[in-house]
C-alpha positions in Angstrom: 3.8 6.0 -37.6 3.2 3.7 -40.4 -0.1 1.6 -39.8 2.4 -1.7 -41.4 5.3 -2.3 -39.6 8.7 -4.2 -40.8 9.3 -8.1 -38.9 12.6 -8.9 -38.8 14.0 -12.4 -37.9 17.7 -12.6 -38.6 19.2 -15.5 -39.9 21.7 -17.3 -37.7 23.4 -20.5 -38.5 24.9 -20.4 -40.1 25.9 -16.9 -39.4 26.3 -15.7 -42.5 25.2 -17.7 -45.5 27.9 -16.2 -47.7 30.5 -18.4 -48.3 33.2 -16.2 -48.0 32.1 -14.3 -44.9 34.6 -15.7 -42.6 37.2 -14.7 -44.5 36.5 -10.7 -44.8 38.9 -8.4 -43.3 38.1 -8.2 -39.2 35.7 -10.8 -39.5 35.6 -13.6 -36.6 36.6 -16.7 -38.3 35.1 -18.6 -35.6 31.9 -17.0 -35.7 29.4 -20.3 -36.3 31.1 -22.0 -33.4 32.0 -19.6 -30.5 29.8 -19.3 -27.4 31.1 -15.6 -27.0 30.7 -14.3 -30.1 27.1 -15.7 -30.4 25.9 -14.0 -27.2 26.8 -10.4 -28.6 25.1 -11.2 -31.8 22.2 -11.9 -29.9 22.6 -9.4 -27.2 23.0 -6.7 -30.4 19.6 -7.8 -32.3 17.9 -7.7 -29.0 18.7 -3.9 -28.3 17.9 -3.6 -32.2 14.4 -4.7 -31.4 14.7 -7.6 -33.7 11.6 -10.1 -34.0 13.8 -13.4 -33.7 16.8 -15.1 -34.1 16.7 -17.8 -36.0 18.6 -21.0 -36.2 18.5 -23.3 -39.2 19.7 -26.9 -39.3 21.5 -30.0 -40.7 21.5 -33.4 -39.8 24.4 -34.3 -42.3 27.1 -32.3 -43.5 26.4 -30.9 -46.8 27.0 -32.8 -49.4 29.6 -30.8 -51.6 32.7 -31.1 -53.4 36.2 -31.9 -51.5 37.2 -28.1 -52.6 34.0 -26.2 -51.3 34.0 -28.7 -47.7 37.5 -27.9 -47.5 36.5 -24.3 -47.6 33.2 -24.5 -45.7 32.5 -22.5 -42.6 29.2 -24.7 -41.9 30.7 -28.4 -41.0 30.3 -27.5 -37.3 27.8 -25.8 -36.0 26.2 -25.8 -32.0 22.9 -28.0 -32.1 20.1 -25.4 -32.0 18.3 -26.1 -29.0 21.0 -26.4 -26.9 22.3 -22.9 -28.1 18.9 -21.5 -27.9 18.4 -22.6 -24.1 22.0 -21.1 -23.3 21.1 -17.6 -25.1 17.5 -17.4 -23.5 19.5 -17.0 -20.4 21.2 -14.0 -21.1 17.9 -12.5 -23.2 14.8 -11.0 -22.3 12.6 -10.3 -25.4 13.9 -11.7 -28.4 12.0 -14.7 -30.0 14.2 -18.0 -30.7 13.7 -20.1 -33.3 15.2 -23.2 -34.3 14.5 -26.2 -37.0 13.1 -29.9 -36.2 12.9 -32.3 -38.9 9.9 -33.5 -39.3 11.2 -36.7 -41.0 14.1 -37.3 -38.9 12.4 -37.1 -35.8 10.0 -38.1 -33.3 6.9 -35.7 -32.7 7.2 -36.5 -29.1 10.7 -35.5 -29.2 9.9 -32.3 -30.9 6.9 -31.2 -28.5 8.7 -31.7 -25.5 12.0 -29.4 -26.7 10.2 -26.5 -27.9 7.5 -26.4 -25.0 11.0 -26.7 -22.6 12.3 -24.1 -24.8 8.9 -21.7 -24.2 9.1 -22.0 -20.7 12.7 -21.6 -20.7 12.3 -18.1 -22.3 9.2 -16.9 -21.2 7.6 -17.4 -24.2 9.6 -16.8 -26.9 9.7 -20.4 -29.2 9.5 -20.6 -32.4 9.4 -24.0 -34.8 10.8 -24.3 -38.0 9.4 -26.7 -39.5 11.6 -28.4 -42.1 10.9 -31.8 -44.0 14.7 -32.2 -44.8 15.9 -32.1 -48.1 19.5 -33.4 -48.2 19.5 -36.9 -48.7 22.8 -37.9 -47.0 20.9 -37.1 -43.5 19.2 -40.6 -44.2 22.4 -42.6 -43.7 22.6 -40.8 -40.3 19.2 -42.4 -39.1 19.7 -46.0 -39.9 18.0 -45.6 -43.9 19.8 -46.4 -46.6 17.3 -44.3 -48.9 15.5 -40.8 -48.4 11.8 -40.5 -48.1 10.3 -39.6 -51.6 9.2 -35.3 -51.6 5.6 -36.2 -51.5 5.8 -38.5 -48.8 8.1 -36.2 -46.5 5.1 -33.4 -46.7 2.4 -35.9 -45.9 4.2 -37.1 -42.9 5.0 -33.1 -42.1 1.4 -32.5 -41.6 0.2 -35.2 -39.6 3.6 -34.7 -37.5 2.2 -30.9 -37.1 -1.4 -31.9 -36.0 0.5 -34.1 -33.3 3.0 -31.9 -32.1 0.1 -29.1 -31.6 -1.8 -31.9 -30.0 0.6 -32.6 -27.6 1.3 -28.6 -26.9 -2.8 -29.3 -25.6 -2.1 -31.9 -23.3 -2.9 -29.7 -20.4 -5.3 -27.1 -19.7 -3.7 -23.8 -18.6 -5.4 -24.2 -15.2 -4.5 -27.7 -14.6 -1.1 -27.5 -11.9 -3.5 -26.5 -9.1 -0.9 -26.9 -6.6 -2.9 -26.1 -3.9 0.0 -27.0 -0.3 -2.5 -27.1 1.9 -5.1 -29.4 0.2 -2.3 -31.5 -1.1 -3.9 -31.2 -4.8 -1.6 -30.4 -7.7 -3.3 -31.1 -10.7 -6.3 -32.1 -11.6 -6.8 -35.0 -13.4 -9.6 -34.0 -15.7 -7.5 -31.0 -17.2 -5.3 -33.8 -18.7 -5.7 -35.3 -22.5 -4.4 -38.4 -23.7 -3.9 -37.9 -27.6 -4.5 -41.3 -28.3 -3.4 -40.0 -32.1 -3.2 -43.5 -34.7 -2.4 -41.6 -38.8 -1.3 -43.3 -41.6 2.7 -42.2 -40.5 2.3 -42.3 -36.7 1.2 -43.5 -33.1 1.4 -41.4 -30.4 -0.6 -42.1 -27.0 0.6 -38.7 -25.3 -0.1 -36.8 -23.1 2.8 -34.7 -22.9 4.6 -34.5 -19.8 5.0 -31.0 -19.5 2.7 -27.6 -19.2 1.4 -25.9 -22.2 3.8 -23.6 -23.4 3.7 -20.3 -22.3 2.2 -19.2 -26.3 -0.1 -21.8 -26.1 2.0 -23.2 -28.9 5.1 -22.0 -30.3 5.3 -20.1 -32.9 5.2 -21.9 -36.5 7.4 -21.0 -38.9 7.4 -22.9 -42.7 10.1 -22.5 -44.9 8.8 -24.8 -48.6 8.3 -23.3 -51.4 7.2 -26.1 -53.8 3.8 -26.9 -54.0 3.1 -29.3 -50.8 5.5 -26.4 -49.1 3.6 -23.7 -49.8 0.1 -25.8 -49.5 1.6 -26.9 -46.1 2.6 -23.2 -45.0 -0.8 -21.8 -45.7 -2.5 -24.0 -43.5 0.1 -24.1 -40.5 2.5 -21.9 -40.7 2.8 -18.3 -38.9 6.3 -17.1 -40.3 7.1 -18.0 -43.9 10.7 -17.8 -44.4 10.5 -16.9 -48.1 13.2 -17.1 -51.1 12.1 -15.2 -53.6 14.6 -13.5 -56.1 13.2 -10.3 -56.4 9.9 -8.0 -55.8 8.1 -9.4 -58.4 8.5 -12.7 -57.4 7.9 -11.7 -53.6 4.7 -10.8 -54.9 3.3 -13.4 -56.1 4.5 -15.4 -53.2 2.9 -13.2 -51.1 -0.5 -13.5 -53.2 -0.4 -17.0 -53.5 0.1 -18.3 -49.7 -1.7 -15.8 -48.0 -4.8 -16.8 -50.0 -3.9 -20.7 -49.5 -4.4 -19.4 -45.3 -7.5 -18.0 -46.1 -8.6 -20.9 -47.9 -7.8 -23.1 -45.0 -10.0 -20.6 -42.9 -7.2 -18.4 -41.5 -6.7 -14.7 -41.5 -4.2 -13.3 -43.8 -2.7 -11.2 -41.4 -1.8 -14.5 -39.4 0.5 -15.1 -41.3 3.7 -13.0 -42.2 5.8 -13.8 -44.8 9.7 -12.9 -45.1 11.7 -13.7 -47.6 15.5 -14.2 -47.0 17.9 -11.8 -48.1 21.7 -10.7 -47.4 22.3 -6.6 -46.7 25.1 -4.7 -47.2 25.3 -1.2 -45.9 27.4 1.6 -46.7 28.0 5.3 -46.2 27.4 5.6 -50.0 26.4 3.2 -52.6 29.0 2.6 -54.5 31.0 1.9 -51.0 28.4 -1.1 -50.4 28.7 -2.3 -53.9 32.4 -1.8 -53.1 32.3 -4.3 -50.0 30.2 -6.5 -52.1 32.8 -7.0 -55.0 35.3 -8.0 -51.9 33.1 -10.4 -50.1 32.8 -12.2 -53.2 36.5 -11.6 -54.2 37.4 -14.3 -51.6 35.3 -17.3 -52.8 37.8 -19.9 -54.0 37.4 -19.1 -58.4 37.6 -23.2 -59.0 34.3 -23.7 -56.3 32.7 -20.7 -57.5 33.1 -21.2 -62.0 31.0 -24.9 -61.2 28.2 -22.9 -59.5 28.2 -20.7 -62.3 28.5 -23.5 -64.9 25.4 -25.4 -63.4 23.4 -21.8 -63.3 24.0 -21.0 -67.5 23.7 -25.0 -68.3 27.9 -24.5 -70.3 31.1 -25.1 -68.9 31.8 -21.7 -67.6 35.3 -22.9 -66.9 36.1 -22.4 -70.9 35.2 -18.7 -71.1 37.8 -15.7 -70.1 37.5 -15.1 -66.6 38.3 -11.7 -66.3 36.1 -10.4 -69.5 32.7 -10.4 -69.5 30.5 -12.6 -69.9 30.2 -14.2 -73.6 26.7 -12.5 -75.4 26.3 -15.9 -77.2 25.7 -18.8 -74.3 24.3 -21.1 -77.5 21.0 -23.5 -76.2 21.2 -25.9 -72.9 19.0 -27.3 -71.2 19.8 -25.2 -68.0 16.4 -23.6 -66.5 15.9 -20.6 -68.5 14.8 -18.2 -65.5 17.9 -19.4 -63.4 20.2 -18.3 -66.4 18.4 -15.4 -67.7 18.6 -14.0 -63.7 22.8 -14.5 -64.3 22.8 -12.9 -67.4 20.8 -9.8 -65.6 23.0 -9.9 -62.9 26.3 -9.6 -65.0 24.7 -7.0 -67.5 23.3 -4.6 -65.0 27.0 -4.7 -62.5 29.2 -5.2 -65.6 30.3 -7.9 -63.9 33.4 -10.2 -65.5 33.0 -13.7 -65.7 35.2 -14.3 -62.4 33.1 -11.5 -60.3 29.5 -13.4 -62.1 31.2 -17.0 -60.8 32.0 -15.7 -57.2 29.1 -13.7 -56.5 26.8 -16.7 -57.6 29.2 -19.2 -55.6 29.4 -16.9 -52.5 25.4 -15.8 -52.1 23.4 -15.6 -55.3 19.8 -14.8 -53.1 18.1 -11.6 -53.0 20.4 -9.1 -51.2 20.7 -5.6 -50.4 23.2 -3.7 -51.1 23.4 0.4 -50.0 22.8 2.8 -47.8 20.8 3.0 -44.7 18.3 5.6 -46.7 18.6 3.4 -50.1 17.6 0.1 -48.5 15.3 2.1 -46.1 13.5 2.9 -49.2 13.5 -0.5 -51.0 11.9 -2.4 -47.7 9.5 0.3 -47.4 8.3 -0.8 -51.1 8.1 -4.2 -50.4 6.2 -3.0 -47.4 3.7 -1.3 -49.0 3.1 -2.9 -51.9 2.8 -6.3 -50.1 6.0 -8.1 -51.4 6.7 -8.9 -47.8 5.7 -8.3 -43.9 9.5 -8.0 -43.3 12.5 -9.9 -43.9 14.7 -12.6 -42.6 18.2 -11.0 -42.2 21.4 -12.7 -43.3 25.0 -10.8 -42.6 27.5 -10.7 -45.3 30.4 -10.9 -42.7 30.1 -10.3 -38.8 30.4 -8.5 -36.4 30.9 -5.9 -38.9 27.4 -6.7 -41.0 25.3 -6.7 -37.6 26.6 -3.4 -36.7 26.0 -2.0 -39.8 22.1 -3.1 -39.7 21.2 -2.1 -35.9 23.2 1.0 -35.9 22.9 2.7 -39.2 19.6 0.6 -41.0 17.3 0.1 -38.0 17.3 3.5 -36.9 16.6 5.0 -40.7 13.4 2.0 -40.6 12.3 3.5 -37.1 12.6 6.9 -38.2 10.2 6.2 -40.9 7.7 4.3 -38.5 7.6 1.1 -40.1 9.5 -0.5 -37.4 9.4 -0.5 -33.9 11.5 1.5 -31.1 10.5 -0.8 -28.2 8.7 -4.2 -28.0 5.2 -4.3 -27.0 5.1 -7.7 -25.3 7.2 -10.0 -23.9 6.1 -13.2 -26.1 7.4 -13.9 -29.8 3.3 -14.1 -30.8 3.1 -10.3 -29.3 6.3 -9.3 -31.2 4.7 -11.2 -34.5 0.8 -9.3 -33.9 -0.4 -13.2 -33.2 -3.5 -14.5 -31.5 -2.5 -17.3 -28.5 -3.9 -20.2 -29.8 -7.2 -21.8 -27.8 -6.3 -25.1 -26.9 -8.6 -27.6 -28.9 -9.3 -30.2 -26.0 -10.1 -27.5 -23.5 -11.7 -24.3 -24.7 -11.8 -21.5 -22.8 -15.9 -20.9 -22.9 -16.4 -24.7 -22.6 
């Protein structure tokens, strides 16, 4: 067996980030927002071993054109924590994590639903932390204007250091609950925060147990410069976007050393990019299911994705040639184009497969067989582009079967990931120390 082994956290809500994913033959339309439908998902990744399952968030609808909302599978969607209670219940192992907004929200708030959430699953919490980047969610919460990028990452941090404060409100021996004494907690096991920052004031203490973890697991998702400063020094999971291995790697480099900076050890931190797999018996039948996923994007959504991308109106060029050798100069981010251009000269892509690919899913994907992509992770693996990945499904159920019954037993089969859990918590799953708590050390 491989001394590294794979993480896995797989991506769901949406359910598939693919724009077109609902719309693939046998896929469940309904997917985002069916009760049913979610619990096999989950049920599936469990017996797959997966690390977690992880639920993004929104507190607006997205702002997009008429065309692409009227085409959207993500304008309802369950809120996360009340999903992620529901499917605790019929789970055993798998970790569950879900995004607070840390501008949007109330660090009291926050504690109390993910240490609920812990209990609830026996330890198996996970935060997300998120800053919130989609400025209509302001109007939602009584502000007529979002909070500038530099202020939103300040407040993140001192909202962290209270959250994790309030997660130490109790010692784990405090609930004494001694019946025949009448004593059921003592007193002195109990810290008031007392927390005044420049963004908040919070007395505390939290009015229920430490979580089962200690504290939940912390996963970080930024990847400007406050994001990735802030995921050094907090985060546990880093839910990564990077467009390809080269990229991973510096990534990689660059927050692992920002956690060892901040006194951490690198190896408590994992970091997992996002990407979207595709599996076939052969390659050219995943490249195959690929070209159709991204045959059903609607062309008029999909050509102003690919406009923005080169910096030119798109719309002007012939959509089923290729794409034109001469773009002429924009002022369109060279990298950004320069990745299009790669994409369409490598697949020999026309200009209406390059505008629905890039409207549909244009993130790191994929796209093979078990043994092909087997090979690929394995690289990333080893040459510390990742510590695993966070999973998104082109189309379901089809693209979850495809990963934990073809994929995760080529990755086992290799060693380098695991045939049964080794704890019960998402920390054990994720190789993570429980935290001490700060007010009440264990050697004290």
């Amino acid at each position: 067996m491989s001394d590294k082994q794979l993480h896995l956290f797989a991506f769901m809500r949406p359910v598939s980030l693919h724009t077109g994913a609902w719309r693939y033959p046998g896929a469940y339309a309904d997917a985002n927002f069916n009760i049913s439908h979610l619990r096999s998902f989950i049920q599936k990744l469990e017996a797959a071993k997966f690390d977690a399952f992880f639920m993004a968030d929104h507190l607006a609808v997205l702002n997009m054109p008429i065309e692409a909302l009227r085409r959207s599978q993500t304008v309802t969607s369950f809120e996360p924590f009340t999903l992620l209670a529901s499917l605790s219940a019929v789970t055993d192992k798998i970790g569950l994590a879900a995004t607070a907004s840390t501008t949007y929200d109330e660090p009291y708030h926050v504690a109390r639903r993910f240490a609920s959430l812990d209990h609830l699953s026996g330890g198996r919490a996970a935060w997300n932390i998120v800053t919130t980047s989609n400025p209509d969610a302001a109007k939602n919460f009584g502000r007529d204007e979002h909070m500038d990028h530099s202020d939103r990452y300040k407040r993140a941090k001192e909202f962290y250091d209270v959250v994790t404060g309030l997660w130490d409100s109790f010692a784990d021996d405090a609930f004494i609950r001694n019946q025949e004494t009448g004593i059921f907690l003592d007193p002195e096991k109990i810290h008031t925060l007392n927390h005044v920052g420049d963004e908040l004031k919070i007395k505390g203490p939290l009015n229920i147990a430490r979580p089962v973890q200690g504290w939940p697991v912390i996963v970080q998702a930024g990847q400007s410069e406050p994001g990735r400063q802030l995921a050094g020094e907090t985060a546990e999971a880093v839910f990564a976007a990077p467009g390809n291995i080269e990229a991973a790697k510096s990534v990689y480099a660059d927050i692992k050393s920002r956690a060892v900076a901040a006194g951490r050890k690198r190896e408590h931190i994992n970091i997992l990019p996002a990407a979207m797999v595709i599996i076939g018996d052969t390659v050219q039948e995943a490249k195959e299911k690929r070209l159709k996923l991204d045959s059903l994007v609607n062309y008029e959504s999909a050509i102003a994705s690919l406009s923005i991308a080169l910096g030119t109106d798109a719309s002007k060029f012939d959509p089923d040639a290729p794409l034109p050798a001469d773009l002429g100069d924009n002022n369109a981010s060279k990298t950004g184009r320069d990745n299009v251009v790669r994409v369409a000269q490598e697949e020999g892509l026309t200009v209406r497969q390059l505008a629905q690919r890039f409207g549909g899913y244009g993130g790191l994907a994929f796209v093979g067989t078990p043994e092909s992509v087997a090979d690929e992770w394995e690289k990333w693996l080893k040459e510390e582009a990742s510590d695993g990945f966070v999973v998104t499904f082109p189309f379901l159920p089809q693209g979850i079967d495809d990963v934990v019954e073809k994929l995760v037993p080529e990755l086992q089969r290799r060693g380098i990931f695991r045939k049964e859990y080794q704890g019960n918590t998402l920390r054990e799953h994720l190789g993570l120390p429980r935290p001490e708590n700060r007010f009440f050390p264990a050697n004290a």
